[in-house]
C-alpha positions in Angstrom: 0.0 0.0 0.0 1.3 3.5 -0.8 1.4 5.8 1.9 1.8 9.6 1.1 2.5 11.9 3.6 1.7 15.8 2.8 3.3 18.1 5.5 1.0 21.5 6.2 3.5 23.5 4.0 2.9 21.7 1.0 -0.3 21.5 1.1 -0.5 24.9 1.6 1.8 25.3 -2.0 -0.4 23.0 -3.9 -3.0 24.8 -3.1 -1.2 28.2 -3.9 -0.8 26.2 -7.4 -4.5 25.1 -8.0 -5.3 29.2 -7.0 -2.5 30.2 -10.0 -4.7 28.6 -12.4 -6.2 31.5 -14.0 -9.0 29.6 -15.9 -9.5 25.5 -16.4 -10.5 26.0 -19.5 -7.3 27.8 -20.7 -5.3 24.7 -19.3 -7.2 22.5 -20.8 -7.1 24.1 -24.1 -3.4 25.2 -24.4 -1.9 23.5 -21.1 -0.3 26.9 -20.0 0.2 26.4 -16.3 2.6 28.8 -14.2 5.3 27.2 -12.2 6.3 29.0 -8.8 9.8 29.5 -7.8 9.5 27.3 -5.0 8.2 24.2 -6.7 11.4 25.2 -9.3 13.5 25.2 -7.1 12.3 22.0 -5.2 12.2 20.0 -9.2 15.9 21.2 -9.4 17.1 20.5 -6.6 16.2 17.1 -7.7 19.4 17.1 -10.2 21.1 19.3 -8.5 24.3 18.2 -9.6 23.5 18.8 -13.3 22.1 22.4 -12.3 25.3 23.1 -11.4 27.8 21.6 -14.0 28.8 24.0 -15.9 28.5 22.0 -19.3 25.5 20.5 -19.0 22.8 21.8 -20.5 18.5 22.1 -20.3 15.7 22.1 -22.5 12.9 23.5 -21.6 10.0 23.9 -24.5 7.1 25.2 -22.8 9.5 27.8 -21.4 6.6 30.4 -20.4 8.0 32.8 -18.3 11.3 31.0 -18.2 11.2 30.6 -14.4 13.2 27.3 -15.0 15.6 28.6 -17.5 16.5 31.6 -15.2 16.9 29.6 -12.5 19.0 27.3 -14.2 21.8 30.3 -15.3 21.6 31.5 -11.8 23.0 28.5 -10.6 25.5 27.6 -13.5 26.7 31.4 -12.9 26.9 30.4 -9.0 29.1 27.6 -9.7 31.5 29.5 -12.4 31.4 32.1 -9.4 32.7 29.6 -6.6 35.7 27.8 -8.9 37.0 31.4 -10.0 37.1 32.3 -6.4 39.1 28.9 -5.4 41.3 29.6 -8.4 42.6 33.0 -7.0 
């Protein structure tokens, strides 16, 4: 049996998510969702290590707002950051 345990702050986020959803209809016909920072950040920090290798790289096609994208260069900039600082 599959037990899933939700904590209060992430049920409060889905529901923050379901609210974001400006019309069902709209989803349904063009599956444009918004993705908040914090769920980006918690889907990234699922491959963290790729996030920050320099030469790796992303695709993102349904880019939207480009919350993942952004967030993505922030932390590739982060890492070229920390090994230029070690270097000197």
């Amino acid at each position: 049996m599959l037990r899933i345990e939700t904590d209060a702050r992430e049920l409060s986020g889905y529901i923050r998510v379901i609210s974001m959803i400006k019309s069902k209809k709209r989803v349904a016909d063009h599956g444009e969702v918004f993705t908040p920072s914090w769920m980006v950040e918690a889907m990234l920090d699922l491959v963290k290590g790729e996030t920050e290798r320099i030469d790796s790289r992303f695709l993102e096609p349904a880019c939207g707002s480009g919350n993942f994208l952004t967030r993505v260069l922030q932390r590739k900039l982060a890492a070229v950051e920390l090994k230029l600082e070690s270097l000197t």
